[in-house]
C-alpha positions in Angstrom: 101.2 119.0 78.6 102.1 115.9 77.1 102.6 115.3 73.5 100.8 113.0 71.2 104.1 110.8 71.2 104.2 110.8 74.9 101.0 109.9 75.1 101.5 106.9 72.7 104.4 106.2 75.0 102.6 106.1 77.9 100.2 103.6 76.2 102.5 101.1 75.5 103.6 100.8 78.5 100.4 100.7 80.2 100.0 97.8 77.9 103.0 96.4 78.6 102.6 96.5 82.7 101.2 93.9 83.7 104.0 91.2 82.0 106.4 93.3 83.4 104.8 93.7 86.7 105.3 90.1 86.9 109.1 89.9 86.0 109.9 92.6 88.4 108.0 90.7 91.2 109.9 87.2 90.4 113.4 89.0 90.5 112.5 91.3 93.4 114.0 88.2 95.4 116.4 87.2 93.0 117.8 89.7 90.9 119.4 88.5 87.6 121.3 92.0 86.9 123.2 94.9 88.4 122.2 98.4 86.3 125.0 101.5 87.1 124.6 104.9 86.9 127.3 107.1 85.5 129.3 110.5 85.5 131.5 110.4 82.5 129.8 107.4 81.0 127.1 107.0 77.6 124.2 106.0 80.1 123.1 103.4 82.6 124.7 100.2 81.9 124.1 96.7 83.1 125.8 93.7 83.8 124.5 90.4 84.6 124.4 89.4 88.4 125.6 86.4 90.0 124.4 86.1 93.8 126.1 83.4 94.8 129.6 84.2 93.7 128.8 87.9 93.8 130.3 88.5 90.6 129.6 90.4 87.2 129.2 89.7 83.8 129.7 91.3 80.8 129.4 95.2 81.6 127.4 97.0 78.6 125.2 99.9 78.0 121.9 99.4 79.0 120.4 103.0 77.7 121.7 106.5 77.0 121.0 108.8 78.9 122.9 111.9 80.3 124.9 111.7 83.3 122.6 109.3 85.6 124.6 109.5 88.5 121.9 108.5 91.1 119.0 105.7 90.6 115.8 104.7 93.0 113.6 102.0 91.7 109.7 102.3 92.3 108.6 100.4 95.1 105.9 98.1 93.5 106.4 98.8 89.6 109.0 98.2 86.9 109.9 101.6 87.2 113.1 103.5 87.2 113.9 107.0 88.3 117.6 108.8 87.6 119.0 111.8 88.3 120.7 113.3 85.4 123.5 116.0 85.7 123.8 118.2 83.0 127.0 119.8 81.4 124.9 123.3 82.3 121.9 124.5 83.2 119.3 122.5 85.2 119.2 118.8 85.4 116.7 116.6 84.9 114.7 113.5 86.1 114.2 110.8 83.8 111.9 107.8 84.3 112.5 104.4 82.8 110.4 101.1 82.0 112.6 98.0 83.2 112.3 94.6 82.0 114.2 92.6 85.0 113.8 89.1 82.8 115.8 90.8 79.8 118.0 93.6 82.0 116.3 95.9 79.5 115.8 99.7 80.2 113.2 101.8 77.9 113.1 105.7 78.3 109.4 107.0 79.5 109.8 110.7 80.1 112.8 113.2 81.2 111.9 116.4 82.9 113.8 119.7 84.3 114.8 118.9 88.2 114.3 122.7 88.3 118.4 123.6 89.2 121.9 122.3 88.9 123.9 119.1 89.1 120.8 117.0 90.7 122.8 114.0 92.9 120.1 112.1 94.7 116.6 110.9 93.6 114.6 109.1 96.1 111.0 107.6 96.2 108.2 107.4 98.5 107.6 104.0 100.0 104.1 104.3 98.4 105.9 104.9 94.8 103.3 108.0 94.6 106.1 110.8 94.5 109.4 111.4 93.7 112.2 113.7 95.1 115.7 115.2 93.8 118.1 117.5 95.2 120.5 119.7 93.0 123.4 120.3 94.9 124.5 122.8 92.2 121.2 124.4 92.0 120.7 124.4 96.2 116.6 123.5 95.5 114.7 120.1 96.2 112.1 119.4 93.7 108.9 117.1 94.2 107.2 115.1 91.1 104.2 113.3 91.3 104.3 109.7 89.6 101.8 108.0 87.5 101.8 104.6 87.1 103.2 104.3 83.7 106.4 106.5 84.4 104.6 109.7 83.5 106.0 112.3 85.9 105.0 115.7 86.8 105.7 118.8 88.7 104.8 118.8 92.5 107.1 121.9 93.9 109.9 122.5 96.0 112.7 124.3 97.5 114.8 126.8 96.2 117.3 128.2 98.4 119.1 130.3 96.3 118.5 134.2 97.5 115.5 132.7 99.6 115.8 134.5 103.2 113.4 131.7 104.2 117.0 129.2 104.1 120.3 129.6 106.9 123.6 131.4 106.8 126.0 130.3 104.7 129.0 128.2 106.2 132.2 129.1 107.3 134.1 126.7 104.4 134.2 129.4 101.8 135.4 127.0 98.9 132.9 124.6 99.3 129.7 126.5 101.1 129.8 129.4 99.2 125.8 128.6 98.5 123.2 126.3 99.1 124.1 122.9 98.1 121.2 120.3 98.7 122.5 116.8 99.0 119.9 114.3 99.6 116.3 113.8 100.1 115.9 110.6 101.9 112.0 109.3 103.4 111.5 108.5 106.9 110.5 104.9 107.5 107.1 105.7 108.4 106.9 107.9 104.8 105.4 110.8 106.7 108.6 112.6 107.0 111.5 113.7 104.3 115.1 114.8 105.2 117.2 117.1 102.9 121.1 117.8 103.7 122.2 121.2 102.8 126.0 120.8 102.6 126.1 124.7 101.9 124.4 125.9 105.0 125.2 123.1 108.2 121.3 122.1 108.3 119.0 119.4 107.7 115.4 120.3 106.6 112.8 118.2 107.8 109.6 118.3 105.7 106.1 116.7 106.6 105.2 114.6 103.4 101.5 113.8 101.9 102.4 111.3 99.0 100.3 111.3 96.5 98.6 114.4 96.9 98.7 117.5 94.5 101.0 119.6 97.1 103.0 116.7 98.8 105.6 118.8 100.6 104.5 120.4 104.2 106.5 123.5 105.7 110.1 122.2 106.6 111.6 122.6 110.3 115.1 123.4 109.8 117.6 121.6 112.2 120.8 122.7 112.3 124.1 120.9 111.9 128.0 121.5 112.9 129.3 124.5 112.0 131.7 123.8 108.8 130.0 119.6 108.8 128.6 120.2 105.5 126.1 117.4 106.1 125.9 115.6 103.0 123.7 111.8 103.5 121.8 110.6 106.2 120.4 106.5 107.1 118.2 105.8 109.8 118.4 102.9 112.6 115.7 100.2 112.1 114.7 101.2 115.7 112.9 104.4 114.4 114.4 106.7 117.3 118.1 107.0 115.5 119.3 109.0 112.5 123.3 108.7 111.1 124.2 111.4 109.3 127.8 111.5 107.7 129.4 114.8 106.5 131.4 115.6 103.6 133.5 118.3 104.7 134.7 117.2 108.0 134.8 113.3 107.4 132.5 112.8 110.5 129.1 111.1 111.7 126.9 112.5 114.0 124.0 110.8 115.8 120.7 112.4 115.8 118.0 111.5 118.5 114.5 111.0 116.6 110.9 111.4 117.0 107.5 112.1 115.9 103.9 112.5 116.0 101.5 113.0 113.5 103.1 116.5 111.2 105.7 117.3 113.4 109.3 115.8 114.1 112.0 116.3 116.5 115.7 115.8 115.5 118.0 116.4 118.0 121.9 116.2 117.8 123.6 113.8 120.3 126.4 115.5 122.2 129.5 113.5 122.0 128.4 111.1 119.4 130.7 112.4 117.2 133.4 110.0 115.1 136.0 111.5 113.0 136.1 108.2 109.6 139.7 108.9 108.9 142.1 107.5 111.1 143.2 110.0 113.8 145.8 112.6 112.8 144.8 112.5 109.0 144.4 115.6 107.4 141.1 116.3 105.6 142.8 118.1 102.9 141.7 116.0 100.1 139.5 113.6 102.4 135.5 113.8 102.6 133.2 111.7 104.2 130.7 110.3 101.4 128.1 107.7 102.3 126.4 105.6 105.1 124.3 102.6 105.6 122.9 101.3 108.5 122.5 97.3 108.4 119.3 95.6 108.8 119.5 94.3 112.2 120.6 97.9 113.1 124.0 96.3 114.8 126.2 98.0 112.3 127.1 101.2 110.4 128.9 101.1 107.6 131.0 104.3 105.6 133.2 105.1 102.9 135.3 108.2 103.2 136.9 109.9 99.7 141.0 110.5 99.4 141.5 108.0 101.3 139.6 105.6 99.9 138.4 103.7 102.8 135.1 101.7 103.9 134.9 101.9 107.7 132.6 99.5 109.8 131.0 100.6 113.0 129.4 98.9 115.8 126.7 100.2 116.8 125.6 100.2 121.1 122.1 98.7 121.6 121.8 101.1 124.5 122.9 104.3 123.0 123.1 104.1 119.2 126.8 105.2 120.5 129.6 104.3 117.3 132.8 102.1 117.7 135.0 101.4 114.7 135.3 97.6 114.1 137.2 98.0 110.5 138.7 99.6 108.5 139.9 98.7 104.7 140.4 99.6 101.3 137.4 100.4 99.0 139.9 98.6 96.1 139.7 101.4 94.1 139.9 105.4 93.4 136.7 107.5 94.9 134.1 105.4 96.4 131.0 107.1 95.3 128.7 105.3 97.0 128.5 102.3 98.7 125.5 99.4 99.1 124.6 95.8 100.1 122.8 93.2 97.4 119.3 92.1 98.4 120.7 89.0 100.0 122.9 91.0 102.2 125.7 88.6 101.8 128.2 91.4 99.7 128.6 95.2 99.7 129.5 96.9 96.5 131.7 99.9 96.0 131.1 101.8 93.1 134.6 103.7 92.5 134.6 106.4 90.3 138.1 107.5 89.5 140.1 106.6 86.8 140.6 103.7 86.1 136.9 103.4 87.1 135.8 100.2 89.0 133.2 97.9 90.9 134.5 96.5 93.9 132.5 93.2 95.3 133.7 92.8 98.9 131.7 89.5 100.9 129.8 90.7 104.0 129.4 88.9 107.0 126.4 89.6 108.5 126.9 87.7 112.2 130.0 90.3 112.4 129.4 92.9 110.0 133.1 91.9 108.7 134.3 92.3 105.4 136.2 90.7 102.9 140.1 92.0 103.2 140.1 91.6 99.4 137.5 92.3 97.3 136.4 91.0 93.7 137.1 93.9 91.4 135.2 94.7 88.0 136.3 97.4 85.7 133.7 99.9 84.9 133.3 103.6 83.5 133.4 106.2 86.1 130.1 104.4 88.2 128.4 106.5 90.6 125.6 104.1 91.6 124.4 100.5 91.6 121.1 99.0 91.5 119.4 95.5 91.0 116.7 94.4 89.5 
């Protein structure tokens, strides 16, 4: 139930919507400034954007908030939705008001993400719902979303001592439970895919945005034995899912469809590529995140330990991978990696001490990048975003 200062707050912004409905449509195309989420920093901070150069300002904090380590911006408002790990206990998911003139950030609301050490928040394409994973906690939780950031309980998954979930993997140190490490939408927004790193599987739920019980019974499609899937990107062509896992540094190809409530996700035999270069050990490597390009020509990687951002070519015919670079990320831990709305550079968000932005310049005809790339100094950042 919300409280008469909530309510107040949600009134204020209501009133403020529509002006700032109309800065977040004119730098939708041209975004003025980069906001970071955090591990180890005060908050989400922000630093000014410069397109053309693909440089950054003056890194400062934009608002407290604890550990905001992964961000997704509503589709259509001047909302934004973080992911906050918590020293102990559950997490939480916070919603902010964004003012994309000012690169301002307001708190709306934070509520429980119902378990531990949530690391991926995504939205609907509809901006109706929300959904986190806690890898700590193993459980997915859905919100529904109101238009002035009010958020609210929608259920879930829970897979700890839930017979309904897999076996455990064989990686004792690292699947010793269910760890749930992303909840990314289908293109067609009928369909959500969570990884469970503890247990080798994907779930594949049927999704009903918007509606009071949004998540539909989930087909469970299992993984590698000892994969550890961890994110996953879909080809533009609608029939192809990546998926890159953590604890073998690989990425498998899964062969897509569906109709109506139910989809099929099958696991391409041979498609698999090992990121680190052949004969590395994985002690101390992971495999971390992956983007498919626009044009669906190219993959692209990072891979942790060794600190690397690999570049794939991607077969028209088969979806089949070929590596076609290999460089530095420029810095300690790429978190994550992910291309500016013009497409023109790819930012690594490295999160080891000393903590850094990396800009590298991205040639789209080739998928190349930069050899060296333009390097900002920043507190432990876990994710970028720009409004």
């Amino acid at each position: 139930m919300l409280t008469k200062s909530t309510r107040r707050q949600f009134l204020v912004a209501s009133a403020a919507l529509p002006f700032a409905l109309r800065s977040f449509a004119q730098s939708s195309t041209e975004p003025r400034w980069v906001l970071l989420g955090t591990g180890d920093g005060k908050g989400i901070y922000r630093a000014p954007w410069n397109a053309a150069t693909g440089e950054l300002g003056a890194i400062e904090l934009a608002v407290a908030t604890e550990r905001p380590t992964f961000l997704a911006m509503h589709p259509k408002r001047p909302l934004l939705y973080a992911a906050n790990e918590a020293a102990k206990g559950d997490g939480s998911l916070s919603s902010f008001r964004v003012n994309a003139a000012q690169g301002t950030v307001e708190l709306v609301q934070r509520v429980s993400s119902h378990g531990n050490g949530p690391c991926y928040v995504s939205v609907d394409h509809t901006g109706k719902t929300a959904f986190v994973a806690n890898y700590g906690g193993g459980s997915m939780s859905a919100y529904t979303l109101g238009s002035a950031g009010e958020i609210s309980d929608a259920g879930g998954l829970d897979c700890r001592n839930n017979p309904s979930c897999g076996v455990l993997g064989p990686v004792t140190d690292r699947q010793e439970a269910a760890h749930l490490h992303c909840t990314t939408v289908s293109p067609d927004n009928k369909f959500l895919l969570v990884c469970n790193l503890g247990e080798d599987a994907i779930e594949v739920f049927p999704i009903s945005p918007g509606k009071k019980a949004p998540l539909g019974v989930p087909t469970r499609v299992q993984a590698r034995v000892g994969s550890g899937p961890r994110h996953v990107a879909f080809h533009p062509n609608g029939k192809w899912v990546y998926c890159v896992h953590e604890l073998d540094a690989t990425i498998d190809l899964y062969d897509w469809s569906a109709h109506k409530h139910t989809a099929s996700m099958k696991l391409r035999e041979g498609s698999t590529v090992f990121t680190l270069t052949p004969g590395t050990s994985l002690a101390g490597n992971s495999g971390c995140e992956i983007i498919v390009g626009d044009d669906g020509r190219f993959v692209y990687t990072c891979s942790r330990g060794v600190d690397e951002i690999i570049v794939y070519r991607v077969d028209a015919t088969s979806g089949l991978l070929t590596e076609q670079q290999r460089l530095s990320c420029g810095g300690k831990i790429p978190r994550i990696i992910a291309f500016d709305p013009t497409r023109k550079w790819l930012v690594s968000c490295n999160q080891t001490a000393p903590g850094s932005v990396t800009v590298f310049a991205h040639d789209a005809k080739t998928g190349r990048l930069s050899e060296t790339p333009k390097t900002f100094a920043a507190d432990t950042p876990m994710f970028v975003q720009w409004i």
